[in-house]
C-alpha positions as CSV (number, residue, x, y, z in Angstrom):
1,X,0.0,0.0,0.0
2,X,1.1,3.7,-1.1
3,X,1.3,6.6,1.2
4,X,0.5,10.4,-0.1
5,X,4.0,12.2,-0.6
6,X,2.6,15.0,1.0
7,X,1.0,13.9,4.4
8,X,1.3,9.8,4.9
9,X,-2.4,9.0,4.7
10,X,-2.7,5.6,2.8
11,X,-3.8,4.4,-0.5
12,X,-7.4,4.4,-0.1
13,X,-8.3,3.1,-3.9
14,X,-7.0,2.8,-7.7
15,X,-8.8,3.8,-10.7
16,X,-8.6,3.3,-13.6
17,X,-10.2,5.5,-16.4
18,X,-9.8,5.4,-20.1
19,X,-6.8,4.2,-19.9
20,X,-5.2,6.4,-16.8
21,X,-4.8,4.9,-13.4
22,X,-5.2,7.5,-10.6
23,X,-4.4,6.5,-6.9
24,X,-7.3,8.1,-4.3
25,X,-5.4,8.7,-1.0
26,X,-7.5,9.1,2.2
27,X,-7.0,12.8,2.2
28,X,-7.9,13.0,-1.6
29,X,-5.0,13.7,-2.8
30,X,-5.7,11.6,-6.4
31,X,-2.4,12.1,-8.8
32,X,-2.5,10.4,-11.9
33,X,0.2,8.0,-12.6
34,X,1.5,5.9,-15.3
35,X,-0.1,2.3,-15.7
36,X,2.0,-0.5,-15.7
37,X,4.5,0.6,-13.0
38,X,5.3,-1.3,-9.7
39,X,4.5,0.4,-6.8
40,X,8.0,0.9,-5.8
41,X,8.4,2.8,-9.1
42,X,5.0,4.9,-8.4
43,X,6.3,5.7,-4.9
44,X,9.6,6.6,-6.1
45,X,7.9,8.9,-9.1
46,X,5.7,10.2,-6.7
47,X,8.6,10.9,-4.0
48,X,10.4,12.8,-6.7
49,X,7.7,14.6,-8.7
50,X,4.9,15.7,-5.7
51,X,7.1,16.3,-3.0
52,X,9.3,19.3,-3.6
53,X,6.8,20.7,-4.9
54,X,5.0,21.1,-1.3
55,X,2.2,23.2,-0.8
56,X,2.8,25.2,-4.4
57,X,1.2,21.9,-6.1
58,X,-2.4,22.6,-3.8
59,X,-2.0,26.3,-4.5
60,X,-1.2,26.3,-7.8
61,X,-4.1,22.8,-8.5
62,X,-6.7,25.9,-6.3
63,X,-6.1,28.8,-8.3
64,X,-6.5,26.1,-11.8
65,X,-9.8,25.2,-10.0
66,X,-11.0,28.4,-9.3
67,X,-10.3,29.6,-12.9
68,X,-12.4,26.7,-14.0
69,X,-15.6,28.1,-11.8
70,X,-15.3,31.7,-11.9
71,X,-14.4,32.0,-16.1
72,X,-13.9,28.7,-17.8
73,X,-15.9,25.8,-18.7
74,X,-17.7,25.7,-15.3
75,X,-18.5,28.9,-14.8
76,X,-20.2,28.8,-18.4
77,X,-21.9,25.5,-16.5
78,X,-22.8,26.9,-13.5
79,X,-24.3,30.7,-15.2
80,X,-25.3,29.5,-18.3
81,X,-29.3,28.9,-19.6
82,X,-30.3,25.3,-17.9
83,X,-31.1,22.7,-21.0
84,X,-34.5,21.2,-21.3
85,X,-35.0,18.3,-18.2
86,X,-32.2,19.6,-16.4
87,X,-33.4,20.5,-13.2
């Protein structure tokens, strides 16, 4: 079992979704990682590429989230005219 890079909570679940395997960590943290690698190789990836990069990754993953709501794709969701049957 896998431990988040960034606090230690364990694996909690691995997905795998048109053709991407994400790990789901119990404090959410869900990177997307290559298929077909051992888990010494995703620990080792994950060790290396999430780790230094600390809290910037969560910063930088809310401000990409937030930019989503307030003027991209979701925000045209979220204000835009509701389709027929949708609520």
């Amino acid at each position: 079992m896998l431990t988040c890079p960034f606090c230690g909570s364990p694996e909690t679940d691995r997905l795998e979704v048109e053709g991407h395997r994400f790990l789901v960590f119990g404090c959410m943290f869900t990177p997307e990682v290559e298929p077909g690698l051992t888990d010494e190789e995703v620990a080792e990836r994950l060790a290396h590429v999430f780790a230094p990069q600390g809290e910037g990754y969560f910063r930088r993953t809310c401000d990409r989230l937030h930019v989503y709501v307030a003027k991209g794709e979701g925000a045209r969701i979220l204000t835009g005219t509701p389709s027929p049957g949708s609520g």
